[in-house]
C-alpha positions as CSV (number, residue, x, y, z in Angstrom):
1,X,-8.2,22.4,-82.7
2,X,-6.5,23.8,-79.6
3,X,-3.4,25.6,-81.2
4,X,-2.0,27.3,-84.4
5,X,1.4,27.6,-86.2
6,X,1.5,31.5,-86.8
7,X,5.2,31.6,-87.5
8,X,8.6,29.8,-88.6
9,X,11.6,29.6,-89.6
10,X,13.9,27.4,-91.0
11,X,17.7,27.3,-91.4
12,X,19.8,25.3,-94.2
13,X,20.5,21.9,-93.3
14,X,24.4,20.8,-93.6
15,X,27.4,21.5,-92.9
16,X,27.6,24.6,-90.4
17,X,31.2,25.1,-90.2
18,X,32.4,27.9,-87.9
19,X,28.8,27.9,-86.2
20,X,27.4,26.6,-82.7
21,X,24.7,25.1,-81.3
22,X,23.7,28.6,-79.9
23,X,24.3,30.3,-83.5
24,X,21.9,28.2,-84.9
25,X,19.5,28.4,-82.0
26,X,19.7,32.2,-81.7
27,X,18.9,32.7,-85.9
28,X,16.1,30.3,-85.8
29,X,14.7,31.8,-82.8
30,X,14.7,35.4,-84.4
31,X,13.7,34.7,-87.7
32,X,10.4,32.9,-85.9
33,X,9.9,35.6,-84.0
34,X,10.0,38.0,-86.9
35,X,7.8,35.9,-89.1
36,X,5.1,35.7,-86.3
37,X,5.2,39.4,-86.0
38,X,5.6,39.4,-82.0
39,X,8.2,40.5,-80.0
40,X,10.1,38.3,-77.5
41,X,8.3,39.7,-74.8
42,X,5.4,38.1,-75.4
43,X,6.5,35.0,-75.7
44,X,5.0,33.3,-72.4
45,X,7.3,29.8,-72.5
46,X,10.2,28.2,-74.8
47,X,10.9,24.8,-76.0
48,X,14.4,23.4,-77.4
49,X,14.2,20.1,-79.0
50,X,18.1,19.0,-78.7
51,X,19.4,15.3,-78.6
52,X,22.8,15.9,-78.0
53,X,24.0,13.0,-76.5
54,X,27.3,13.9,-76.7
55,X,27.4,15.7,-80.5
56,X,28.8,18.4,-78.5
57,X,30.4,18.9,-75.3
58,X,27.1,21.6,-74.2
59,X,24.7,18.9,-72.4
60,X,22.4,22.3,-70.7
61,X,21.0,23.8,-73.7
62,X,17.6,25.7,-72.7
63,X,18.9,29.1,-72.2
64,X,20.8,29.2,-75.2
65,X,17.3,30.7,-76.9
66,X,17.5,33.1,-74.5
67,X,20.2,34.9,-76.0
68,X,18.5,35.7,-79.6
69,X,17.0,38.6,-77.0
70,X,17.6,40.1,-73.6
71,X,13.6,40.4,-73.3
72,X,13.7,36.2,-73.1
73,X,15.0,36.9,-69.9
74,X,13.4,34.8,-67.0
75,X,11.0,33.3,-69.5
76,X,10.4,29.4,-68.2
77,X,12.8,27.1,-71.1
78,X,12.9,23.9,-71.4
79,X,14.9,21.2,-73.3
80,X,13.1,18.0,-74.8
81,X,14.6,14.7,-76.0
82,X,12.8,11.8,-77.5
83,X,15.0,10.6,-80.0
84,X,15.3,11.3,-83.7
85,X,11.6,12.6,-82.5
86,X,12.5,15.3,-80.5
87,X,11.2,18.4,-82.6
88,X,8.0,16.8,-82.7
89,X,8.6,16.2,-79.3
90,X,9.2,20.1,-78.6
91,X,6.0,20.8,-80.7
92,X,3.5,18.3,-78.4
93,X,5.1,20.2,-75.5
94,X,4.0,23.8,-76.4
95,X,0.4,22.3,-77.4
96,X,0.3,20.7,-74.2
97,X,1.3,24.2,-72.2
98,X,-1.2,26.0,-75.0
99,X,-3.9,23.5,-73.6
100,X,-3.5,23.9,-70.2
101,X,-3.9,27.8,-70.7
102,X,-0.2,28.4,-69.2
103,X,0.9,29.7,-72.2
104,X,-0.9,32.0,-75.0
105,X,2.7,32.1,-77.0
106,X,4.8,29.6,-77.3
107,X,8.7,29.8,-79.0
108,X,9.6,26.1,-80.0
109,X,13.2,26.0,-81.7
110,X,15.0,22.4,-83.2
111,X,18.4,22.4,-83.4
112,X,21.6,19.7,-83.8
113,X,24.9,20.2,-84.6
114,X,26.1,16.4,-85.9
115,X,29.0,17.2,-87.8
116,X,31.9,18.3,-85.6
117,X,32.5,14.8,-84.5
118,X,34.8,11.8,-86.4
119,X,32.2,9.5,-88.4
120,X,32.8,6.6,-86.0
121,X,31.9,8.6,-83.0
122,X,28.8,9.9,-84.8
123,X,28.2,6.4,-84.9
124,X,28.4,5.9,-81.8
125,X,26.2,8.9,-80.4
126,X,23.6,7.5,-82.6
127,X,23.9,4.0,-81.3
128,X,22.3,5.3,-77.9
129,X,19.0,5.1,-79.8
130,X,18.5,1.6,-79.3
131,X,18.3,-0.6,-77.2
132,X,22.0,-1.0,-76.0
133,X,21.6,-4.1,-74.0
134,X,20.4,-6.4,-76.8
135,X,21.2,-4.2,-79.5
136,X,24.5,-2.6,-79.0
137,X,26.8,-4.6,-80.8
138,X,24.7,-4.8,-83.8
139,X,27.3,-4.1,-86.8
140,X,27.5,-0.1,-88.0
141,X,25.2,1.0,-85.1
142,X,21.9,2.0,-86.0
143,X,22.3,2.0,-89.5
144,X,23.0,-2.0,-88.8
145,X,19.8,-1.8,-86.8
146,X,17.7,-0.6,-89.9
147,X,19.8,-3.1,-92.2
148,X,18.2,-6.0,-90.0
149,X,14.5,-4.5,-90.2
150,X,15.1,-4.2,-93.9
151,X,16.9,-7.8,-94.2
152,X,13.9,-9.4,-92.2
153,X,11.4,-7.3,-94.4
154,X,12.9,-8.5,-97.5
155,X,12.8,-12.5,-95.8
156,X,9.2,-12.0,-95.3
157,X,8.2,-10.0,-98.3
158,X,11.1,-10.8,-100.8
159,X,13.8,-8.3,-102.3
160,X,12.2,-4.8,-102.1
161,X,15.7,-3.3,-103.2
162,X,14.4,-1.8,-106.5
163,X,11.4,-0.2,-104.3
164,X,14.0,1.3,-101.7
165,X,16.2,3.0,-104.7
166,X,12.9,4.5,-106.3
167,X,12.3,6.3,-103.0
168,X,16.1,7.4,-102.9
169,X,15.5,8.9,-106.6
170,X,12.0,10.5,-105.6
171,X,13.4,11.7,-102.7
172,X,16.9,13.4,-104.6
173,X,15.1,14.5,-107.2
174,X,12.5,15.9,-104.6
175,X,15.3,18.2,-102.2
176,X,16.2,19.7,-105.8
177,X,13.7,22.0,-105.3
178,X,14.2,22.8,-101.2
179,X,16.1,25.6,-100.9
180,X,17.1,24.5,-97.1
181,X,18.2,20.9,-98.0
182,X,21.8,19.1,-97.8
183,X,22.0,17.6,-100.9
184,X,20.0,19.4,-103.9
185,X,21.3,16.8,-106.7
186,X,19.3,14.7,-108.6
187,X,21.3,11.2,-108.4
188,X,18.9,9.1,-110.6
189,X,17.7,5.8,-110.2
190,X,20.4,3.5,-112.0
191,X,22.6,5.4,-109.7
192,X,20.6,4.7,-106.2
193,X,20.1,1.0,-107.9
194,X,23.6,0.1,-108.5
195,X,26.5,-0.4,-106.0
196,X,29.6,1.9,-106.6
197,X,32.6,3.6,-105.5
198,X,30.3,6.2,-104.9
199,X,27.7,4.4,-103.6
200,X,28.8,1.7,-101.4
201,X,27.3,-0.3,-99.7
202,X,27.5,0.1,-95.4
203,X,25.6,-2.4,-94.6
204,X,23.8,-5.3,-96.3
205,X,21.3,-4.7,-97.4
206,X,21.8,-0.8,-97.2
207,X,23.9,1.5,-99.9
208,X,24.6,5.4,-99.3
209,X,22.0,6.1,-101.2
210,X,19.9,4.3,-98.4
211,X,21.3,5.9,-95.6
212,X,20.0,9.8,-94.3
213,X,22.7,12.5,-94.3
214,X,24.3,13.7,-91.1
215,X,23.8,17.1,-90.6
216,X,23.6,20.2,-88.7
217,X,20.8,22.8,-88.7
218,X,18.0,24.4,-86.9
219,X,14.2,25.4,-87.3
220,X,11.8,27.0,-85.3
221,X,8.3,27.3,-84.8
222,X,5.6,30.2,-82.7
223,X,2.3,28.9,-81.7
224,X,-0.7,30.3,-79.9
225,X,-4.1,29.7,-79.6
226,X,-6.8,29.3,-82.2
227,X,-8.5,32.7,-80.8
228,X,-5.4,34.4,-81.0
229,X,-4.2,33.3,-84.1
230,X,-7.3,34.3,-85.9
231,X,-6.5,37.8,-85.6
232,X,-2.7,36.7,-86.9
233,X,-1.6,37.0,-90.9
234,X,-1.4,33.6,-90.8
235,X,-2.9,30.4,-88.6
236,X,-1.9,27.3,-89.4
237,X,-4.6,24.7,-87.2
238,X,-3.5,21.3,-85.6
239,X,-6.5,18.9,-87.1
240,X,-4.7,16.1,-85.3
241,X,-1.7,15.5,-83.4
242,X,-1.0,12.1,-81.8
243,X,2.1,11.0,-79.5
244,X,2.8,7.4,-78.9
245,X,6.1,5.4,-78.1
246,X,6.1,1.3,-78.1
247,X,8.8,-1.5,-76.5
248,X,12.5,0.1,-76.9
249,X,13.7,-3.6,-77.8
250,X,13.0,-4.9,-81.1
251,X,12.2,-8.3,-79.6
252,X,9.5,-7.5,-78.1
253,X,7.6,-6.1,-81.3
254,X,6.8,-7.6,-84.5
255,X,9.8,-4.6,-86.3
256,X,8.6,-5.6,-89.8
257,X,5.2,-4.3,-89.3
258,X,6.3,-0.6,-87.7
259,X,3.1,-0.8,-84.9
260,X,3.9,2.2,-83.4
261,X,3.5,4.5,-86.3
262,X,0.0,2.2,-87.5
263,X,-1.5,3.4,-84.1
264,X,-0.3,6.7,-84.2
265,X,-1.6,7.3,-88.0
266,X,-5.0,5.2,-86.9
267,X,-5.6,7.6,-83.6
268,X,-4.6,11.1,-85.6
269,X,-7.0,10.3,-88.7
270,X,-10.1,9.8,-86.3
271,X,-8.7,12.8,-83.9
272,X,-8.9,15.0,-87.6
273,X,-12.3,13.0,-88.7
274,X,-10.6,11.8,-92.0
275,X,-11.6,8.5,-93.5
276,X,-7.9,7.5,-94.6
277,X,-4.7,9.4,-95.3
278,X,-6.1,9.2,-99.2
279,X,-7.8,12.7,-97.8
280,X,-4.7,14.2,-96.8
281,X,-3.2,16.6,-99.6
282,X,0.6,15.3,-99.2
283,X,3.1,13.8,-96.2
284,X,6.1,14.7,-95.0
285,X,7.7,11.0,-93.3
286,X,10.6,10.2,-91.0
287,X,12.9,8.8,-94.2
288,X,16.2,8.1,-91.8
289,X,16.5,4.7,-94.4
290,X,14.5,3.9,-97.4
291,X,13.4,0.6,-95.8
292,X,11.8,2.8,-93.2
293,X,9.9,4.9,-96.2
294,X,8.6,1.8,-97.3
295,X,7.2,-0.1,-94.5
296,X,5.7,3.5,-93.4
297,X,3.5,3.7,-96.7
298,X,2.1,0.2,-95.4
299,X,1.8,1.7,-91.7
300,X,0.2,4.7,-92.7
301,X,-2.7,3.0,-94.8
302,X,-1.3,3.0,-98.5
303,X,-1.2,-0.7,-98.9
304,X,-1.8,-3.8,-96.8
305,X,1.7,-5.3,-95.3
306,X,4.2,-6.3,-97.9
307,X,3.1,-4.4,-100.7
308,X,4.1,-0.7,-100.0
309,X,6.5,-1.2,-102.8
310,X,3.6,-0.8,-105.3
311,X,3.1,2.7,-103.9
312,X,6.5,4.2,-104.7
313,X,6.8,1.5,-108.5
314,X,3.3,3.1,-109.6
315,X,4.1,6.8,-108.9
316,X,1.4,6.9,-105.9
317,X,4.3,9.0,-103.8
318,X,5.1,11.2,-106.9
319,X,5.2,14.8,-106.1
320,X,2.6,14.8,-108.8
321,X,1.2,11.0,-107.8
322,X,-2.1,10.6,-105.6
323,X,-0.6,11.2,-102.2
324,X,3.0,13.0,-102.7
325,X,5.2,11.8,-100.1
326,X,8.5,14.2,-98.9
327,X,7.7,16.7,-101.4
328,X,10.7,18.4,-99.5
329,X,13.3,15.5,-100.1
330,X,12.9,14.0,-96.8
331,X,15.6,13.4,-94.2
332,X,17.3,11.3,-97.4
333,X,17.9,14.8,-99.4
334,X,16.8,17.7,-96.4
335,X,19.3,15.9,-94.2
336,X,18.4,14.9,-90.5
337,X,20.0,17.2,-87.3
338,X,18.1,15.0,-85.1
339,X,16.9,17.9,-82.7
340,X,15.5,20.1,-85.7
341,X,14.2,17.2,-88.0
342,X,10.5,16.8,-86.3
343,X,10.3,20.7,-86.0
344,X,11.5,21.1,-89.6
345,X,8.7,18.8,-91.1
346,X,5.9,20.9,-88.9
347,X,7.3,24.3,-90.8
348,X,7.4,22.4,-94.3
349,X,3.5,20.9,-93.9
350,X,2.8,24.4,-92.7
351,X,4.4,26.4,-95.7
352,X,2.2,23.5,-98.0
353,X,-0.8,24.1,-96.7
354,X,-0.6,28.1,-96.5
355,X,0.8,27.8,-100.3
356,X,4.3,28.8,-99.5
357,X,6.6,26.2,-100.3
358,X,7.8,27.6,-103.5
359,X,9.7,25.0,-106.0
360,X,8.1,22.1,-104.0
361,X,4.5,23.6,-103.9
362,X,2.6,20.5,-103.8
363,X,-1.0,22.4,-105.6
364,X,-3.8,23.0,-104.3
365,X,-2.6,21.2,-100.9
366,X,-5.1,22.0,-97.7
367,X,-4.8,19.1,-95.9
368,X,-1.0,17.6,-95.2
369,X,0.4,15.1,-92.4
370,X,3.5,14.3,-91.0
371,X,5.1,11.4,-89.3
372,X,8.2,11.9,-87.1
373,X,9.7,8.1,-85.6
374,X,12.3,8.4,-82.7
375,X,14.8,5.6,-82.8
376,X,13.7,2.1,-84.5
377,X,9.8,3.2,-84.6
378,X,10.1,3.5,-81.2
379,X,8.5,7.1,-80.4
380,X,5.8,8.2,-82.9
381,X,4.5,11.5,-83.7
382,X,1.7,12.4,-86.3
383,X,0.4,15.6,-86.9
384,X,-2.2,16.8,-89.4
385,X,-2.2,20.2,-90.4
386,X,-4.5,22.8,-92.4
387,X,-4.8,26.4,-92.8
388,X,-7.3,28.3,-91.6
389,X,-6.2,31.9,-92.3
């Protein structure tokens, strides 16, 4: 353990009409601060997770924290980008300058703001996370590029569409309780199941109900030191956190199997000295489709290949099952503003473990993961989490 989560905070996901990027920054930023009990002062180094790429017409971000306080002033800010990965991104940043002793505080903040633009130029800012040259054309951008893992998955495996609308329903019924999520409806599973006017499908095999909202929103994290944090009201201890990113084209990886985020799960149990992720208490995962829910039980150790349907059809990823997965609704109820999505699931594993998390309290949690996937399990972050005061 070389760092602690001693504070956070966490704005609604949505629509933020009226709002800026810097709004959202500057509330996040402060209500961090506040919750850590420090001032701005002594914060030694800031971290913005922000994709951008062309949401909104501000490209040079960094500063924008430091106007939640005039005593930010000349402290060193930097903006991080690594996909739909970039909180966690942000996050393996400040442990990396916590490491290296450069930094005793660290102020990490996640924002997007997705909403402003048309839906077809949405689309086409979130194209730029694959792999343009062979992938660019695919049909509806990246939501075509998970309808082809999913369409390949169900050629190898069979028809897992019955599995995919479970982990829609879970996943509804889930955000019901998350007072900081998009959509707080539970939609059922005959509804998630069944093609309608109101849930279309965009494309095959993919319905709405499939698809993760687009959103704005913001969330913010302050870490420090083990030593430090000890003396803190609260210190929330990294027992693992592990970065890895494979081939940007799908063609050169087996996209079925979701490698990236096996290796990444693999290297953070042994990093925590856990036998499995059947010792972990819940996990928060990178739900941007349901197919990617799916094939992630299988990657993370729940099932062999082609069988993580059995985890989600026998309750296993219940909130009250053996391993509760997105106990917060996931990206599919929380929403997904790319920048704050990875910094969002730290705070939410954090409020679990410390006992905090209110209406979706998973009890007696100790011990909870995450998994954050930039692009088509391209970029993979896990981070295990426990408290220790």
């Amino acid at each position: 353990m070389t760092a602690c989560i001693v504070g956070w905070h966490h704005l609604p996901f949505g629509k933020h009409e009226g709002r800026e990027v810097e709004d959202l920054v500057v509330e996040a930023a402060t209500g961090a601060l506040a919750d850590a009990g420090i001032g701005p002062e002594e914060v030694d180094e800031i971290v913005l997770g922000h994709f951008n790429g062309g949401f909104v017409e501000q490209e040079f971000t960094s500063s924008l924290v430091l106007q939640a306080d005039e005593r930010l002033r000349f402290k060193p800010a930097t903006r991080v980008e690594n996909a739909c990965a970039t909180g966690s991104a942000a996050v393996h940043h400040a442990l990396a300058a916590i490491a290296a002793k450069r930094a005793r505080f660290v102020l990490v903040v996640g924002v997007e703001k997705m909403t402003a633009l048309p839906g077809p130029e949405i689309a086409r800012v979130l194209r730029k996370a694959a792999y343009l040259r062979e992938e660019g054309d695919i049909e509806g951008g990246f939501v075509g590029v998970f309808a082809e893992i999913a369409r390949r998955y169900f050629q190898r495996y069979g028809d897992r569409s019955e599995a995919m609308a479970r982990i829609a329903a879970k996943n509804h019924r889930n955000g019901c309780a998350n007072p900081w999520a998009q959509m707080r409806k539970d939609l059922g599973v005959e509804f998630c199941r069944t093609e309608s006017e109101k849930n279309p499908v965009v494309v095959p095999p993919l319905k709405r109900t499939d698809c993760s909202l687009v959103s704005d929103g913001a969330a913010a994290l302050v870490l420090t030191d083990v030593e430090t944090a000890l003396a803190m009201p609260k210190a929330v201890a990294f027992r693992a956190a592990v970065h890895v990113n494979d081939f940007l084209p799908m063609s050169r990886r087996d996209i079925v199997a979701f490698e990236g985020c096996r290796v990444a799960w693999a290297k953070a149990l042994e990093q925590a000295r856990l036998e499995s992720v059947w010792d972990l208490d819940l996990v928060e995962t990178h739900d941007c489709f349901t197919i990617a829910e799916l094939i992630e039980y299988e990657a993370m150790g729940l099932t062999p290949p082609g069988e993580g349907e059995r985890a989600i059809l026998e309750g296993w990823t219940e909130k009250d099952g053996k391993l509760p997965v997105n106990p917060s609704g996931g990206l599919k109820a929380k929403g997904h503003p790319i920048g704050a999505t990875g910094v969002s699931m730290h705070a939410l594993v954090a409020m679990q473990v410390r006992g905090e998390a209110g209406g979706m309290q998973v009890e007696d949690a100790a011990l909870g993961g995450l998994y954050n996937m930039g692009g088509a399990c391209v970029a993979s972050y896990v981070s295990i989490l426990e408290a220790i005061r």
